[in-house]
Wavefront OBJ file of the C-alpha trace (Angstrom):
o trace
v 41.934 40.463 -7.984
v 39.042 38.628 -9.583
v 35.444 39.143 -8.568
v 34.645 36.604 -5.949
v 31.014 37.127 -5.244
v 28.086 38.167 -7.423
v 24.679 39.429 -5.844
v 21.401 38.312 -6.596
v 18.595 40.681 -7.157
v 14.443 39.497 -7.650
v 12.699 42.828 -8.680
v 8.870 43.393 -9.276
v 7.842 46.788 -9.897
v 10.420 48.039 -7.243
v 10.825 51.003 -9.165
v 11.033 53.589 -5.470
v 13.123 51.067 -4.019
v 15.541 49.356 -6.343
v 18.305 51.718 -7.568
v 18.825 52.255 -3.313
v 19.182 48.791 -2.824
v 21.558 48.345 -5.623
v 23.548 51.279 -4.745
v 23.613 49.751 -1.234
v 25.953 46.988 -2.410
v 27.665 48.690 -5.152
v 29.248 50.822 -2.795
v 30.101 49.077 -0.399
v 33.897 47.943 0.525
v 33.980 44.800 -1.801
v 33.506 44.585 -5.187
v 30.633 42.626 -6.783
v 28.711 41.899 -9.620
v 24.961 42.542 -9.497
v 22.758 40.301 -11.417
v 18.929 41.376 -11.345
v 16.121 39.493 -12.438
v 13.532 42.039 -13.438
v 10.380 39.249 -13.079
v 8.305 41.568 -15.761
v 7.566 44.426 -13.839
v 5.706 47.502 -15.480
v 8.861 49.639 -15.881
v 11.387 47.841 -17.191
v 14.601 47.394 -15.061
v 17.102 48.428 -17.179
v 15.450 51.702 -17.624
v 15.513 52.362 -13.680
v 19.635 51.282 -13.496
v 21.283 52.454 -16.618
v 24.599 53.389 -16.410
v 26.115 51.269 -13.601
v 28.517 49.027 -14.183
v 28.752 45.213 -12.764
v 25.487 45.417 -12.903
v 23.392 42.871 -15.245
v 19.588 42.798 -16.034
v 17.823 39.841 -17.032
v 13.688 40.665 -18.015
v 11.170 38.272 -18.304
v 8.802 38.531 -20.751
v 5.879 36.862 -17.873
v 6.192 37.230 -14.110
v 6.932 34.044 -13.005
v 7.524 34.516 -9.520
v 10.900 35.118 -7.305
v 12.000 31.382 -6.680
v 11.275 30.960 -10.522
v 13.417 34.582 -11.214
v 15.895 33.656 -8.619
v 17.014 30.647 -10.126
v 16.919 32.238 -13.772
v 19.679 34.085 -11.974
v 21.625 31.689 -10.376
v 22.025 29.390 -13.683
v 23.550 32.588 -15.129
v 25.535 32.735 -12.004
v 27.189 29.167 -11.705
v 27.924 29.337 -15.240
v 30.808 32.031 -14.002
v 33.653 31.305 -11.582
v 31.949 33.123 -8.334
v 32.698 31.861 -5.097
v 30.003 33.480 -3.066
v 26.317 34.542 -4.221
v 24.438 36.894 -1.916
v 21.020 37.590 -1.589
v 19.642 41.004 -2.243
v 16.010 41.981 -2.150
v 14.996 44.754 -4.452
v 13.701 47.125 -0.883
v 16.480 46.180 1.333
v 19.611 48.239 2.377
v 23.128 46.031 2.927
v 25.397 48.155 5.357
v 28.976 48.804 3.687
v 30.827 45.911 5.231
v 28.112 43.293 4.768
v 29.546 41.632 2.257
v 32.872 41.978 3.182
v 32.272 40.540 6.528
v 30.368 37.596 5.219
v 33.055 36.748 2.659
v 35.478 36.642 5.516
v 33.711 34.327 7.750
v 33.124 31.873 4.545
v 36.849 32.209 3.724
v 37.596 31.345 7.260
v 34.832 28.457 7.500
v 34.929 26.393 4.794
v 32.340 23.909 6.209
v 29.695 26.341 6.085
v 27.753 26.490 3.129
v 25.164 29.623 4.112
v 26.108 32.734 6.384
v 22.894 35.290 7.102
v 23.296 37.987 9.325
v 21.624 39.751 12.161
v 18.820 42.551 10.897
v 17.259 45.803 11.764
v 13.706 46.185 9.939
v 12.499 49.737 9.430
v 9.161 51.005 8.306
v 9.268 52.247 4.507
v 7.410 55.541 5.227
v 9.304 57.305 8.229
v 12.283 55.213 8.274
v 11.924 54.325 11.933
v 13.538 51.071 13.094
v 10.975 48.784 13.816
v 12.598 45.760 15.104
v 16.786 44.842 15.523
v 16.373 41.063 14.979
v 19.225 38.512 16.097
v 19.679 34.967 15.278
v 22.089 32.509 16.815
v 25.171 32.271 15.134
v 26.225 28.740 16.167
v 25.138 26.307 13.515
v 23.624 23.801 15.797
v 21.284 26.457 17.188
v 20.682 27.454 13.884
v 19.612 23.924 12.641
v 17.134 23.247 16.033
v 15.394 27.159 14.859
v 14.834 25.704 11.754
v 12.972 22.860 12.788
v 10.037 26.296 13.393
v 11.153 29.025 10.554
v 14.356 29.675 8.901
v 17.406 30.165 11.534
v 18.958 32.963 8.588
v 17.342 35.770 7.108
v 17.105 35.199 3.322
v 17.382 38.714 2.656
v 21.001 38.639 4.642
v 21.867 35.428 3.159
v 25.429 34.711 0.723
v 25.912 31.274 -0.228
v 28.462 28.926 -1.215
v 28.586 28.479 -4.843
v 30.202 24.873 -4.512
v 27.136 23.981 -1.692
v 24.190 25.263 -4.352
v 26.200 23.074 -6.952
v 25.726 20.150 -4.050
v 22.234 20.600 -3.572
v 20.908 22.412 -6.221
v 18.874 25.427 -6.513
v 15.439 26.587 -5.351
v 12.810 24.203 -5.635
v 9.805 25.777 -7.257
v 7.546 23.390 -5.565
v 7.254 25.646 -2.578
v 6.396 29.149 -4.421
v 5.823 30.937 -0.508
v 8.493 29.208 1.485
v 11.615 28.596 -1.457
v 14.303 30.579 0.844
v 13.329 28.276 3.580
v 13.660 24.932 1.874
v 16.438 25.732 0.504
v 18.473 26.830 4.105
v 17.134 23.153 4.650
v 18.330 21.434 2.244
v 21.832 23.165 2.850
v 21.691 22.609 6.467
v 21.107 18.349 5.544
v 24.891 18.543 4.168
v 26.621 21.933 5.661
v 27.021 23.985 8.309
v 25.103 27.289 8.754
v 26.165 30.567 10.294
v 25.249 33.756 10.997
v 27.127 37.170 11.161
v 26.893 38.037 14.525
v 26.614 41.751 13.481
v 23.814 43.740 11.893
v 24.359 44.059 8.481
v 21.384 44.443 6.644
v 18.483 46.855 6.610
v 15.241 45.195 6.307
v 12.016 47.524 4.832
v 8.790 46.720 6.106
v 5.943 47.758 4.104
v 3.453 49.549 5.916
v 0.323 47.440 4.445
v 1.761 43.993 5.792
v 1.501 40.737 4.298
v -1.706 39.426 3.025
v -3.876 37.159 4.421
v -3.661 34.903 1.581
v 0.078 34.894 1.060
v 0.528 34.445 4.732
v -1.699 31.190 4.401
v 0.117 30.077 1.460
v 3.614 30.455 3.442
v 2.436 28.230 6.120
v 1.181 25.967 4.037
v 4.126 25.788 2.506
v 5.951 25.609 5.594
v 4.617 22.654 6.823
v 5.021 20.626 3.583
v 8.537 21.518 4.235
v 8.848 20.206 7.843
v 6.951 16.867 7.387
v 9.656 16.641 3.796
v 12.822 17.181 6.557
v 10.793 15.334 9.406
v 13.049 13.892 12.513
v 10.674 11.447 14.479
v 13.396 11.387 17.259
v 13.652 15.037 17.882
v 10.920 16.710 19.728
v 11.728 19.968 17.997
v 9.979 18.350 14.683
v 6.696 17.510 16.452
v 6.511 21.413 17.960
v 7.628 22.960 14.890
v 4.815 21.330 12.895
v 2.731 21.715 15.768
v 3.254 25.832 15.912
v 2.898 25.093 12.249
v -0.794 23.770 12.591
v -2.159 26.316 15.196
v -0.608 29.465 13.580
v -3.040 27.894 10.278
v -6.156 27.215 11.888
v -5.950 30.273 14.799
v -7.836 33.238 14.374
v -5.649 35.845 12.640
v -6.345 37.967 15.308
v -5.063 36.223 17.890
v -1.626 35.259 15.953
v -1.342 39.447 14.658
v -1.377 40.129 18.665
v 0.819 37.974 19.593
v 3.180 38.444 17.105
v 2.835 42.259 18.189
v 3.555 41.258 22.167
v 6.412 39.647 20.648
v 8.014 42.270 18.600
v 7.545 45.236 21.236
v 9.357 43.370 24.084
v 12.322 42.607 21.564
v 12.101 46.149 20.493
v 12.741 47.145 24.398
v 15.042 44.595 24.710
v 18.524 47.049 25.051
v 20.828 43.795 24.281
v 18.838 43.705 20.999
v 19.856 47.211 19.544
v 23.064 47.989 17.703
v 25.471 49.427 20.234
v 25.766 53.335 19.504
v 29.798 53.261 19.949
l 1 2 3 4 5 6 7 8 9 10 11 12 13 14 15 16 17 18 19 20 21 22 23 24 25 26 27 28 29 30 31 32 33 34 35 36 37 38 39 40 41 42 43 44 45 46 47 48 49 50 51 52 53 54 55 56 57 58 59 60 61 62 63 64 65 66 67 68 69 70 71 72 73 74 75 76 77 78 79 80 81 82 83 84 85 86 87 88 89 90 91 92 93 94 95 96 97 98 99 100 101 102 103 104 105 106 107 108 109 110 111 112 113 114 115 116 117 118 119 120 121 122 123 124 125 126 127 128 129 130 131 132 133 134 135 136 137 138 139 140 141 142 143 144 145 146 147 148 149 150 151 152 153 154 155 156 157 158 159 160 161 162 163 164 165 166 167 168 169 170 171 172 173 174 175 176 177 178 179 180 181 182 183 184 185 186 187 188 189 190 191 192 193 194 195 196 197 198 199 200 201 202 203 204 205 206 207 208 209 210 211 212 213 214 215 216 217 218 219 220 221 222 223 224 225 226 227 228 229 230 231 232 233 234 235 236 237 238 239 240 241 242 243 244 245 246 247 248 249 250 251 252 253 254 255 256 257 258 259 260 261 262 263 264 265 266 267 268 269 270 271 272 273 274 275 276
């Protein structure tokens, strides 16, 4: 049986990280091929996964960035008869059957043209869970989250081949919010999903995201929303709205609420895998 999905890897100096991640999908219950972009990092790539096979490194000679690496991938990847392309960050942990499962929905829903899945972030030092997040699964409720932030996890995401040959790849004109212009531009022309299931193991580094890339991301963000603006839907106007305040509040204030946020959904039972 031929190889129906490859999996894309970004990788900057991810050298604690990397081999786990890659293992992660190697062994799970469906065979893949592994493509990583290694986007110049100080110890080469290759040298960290020698000796695995399906697995393909492509080094950069300059970091350029992961929409930039990401789509150095993909154009290797569309050049080969793949069906599915999954996303794989170089510090993230897919459960066995993640791929499996998400291959099997796309099989089975033809219209869709990107399937994420539910997530459970830990923290990189003690391994704790920090967070079991859920998305809708039903693609209009994905499409009226997006109008705010992307209604998948990119780090969960497999998509189409025959939908990125539709719409194209990354744009590099958003360098801090790619994954989510993309999801767009796929939702304009398919439907979306999500696994209801979690499949994927997000790590959440302990220092946080910087001030300055956080900026740039909602920067970013809101070029994107005023690009897919809907003047009739009232879900445009907030999302840009959240948009604006989350730029000009005090960090503060946004860190605490965020925090408020993320405690009750961690003591939200309903929002934790089921032990059985």
């Amino acid at each position: 049986m031929p190889t129906v999905i490859a999996v894309l890897v970004a990788a900057y100096n991810a050298d604690k990280t990397i081999r786990e991640a890659v293992e992660s999908v190697l062994s799970g219950s469906l065979t893949c091929d592994v493509h990583v972009v290694d986007d110049c990092s100080a110890t080469p790539v290759a040298d960290l996964l020698s000796g695995y096979d399906n697995v393909e490194v492509i080094r950069l000679k300059r970091n350029r960035g992961p929409a930039v690496a990401r789509n150095i991938g993909l154009s290797k990847i569309l050049a080969k008869q793949y069906d599915y392309v999954a996303i794989m960050d170089a510090d993230d942990i897919s459960m066995p059957n993640r791929l499996a499962k998400q291959v099997c929905f796309l099989d089975k829903h033809p219209r869709v043209g990107a399937v994420g899945s539910w997530t459970r972030h830990f923290d990189e030092h003690s391994g704790e869970a920090t967070l079991y997040r859920q998305r809708p699964a039903d693609s209009a409720a994905i499409r009226n989250l997006m109008f705010f932030n992307t209604g998948i996890s990119h780090a969960s995401a497999v998509f189409r081949i025959d939908a990125l040959r539709t719409v194209g790849i990354y744009s590099e004109n958003y360098p801090a919010a790619e994954d989510y212009e993309l999801l767009r531009r796929i939702g304009a022309k398919y439907d979306l999903a999500n696994v209801p299931e979690y499949l994927l193991a997000y790590r959440v580094p302990s220092q946080g995201q910087s001030l300055g890339r956080r900026r740039r991301q909602l920067i970013d963000r809101l070029k994107i929303q005023l690009r897919y603006f809907a003047p009739l839907n009232w879900r445009a106007w907030a999302g840009v709205a959240q948009t604006v305040v989350s730029l000009v509040a005090p960090v503060k204030l946004v860190h605490a609420i965020k925090l408020k946020v993320l405690h009750r959904q961690i003591a939200t039972p309903d929002a934790r895998p089921s032990s059985s």
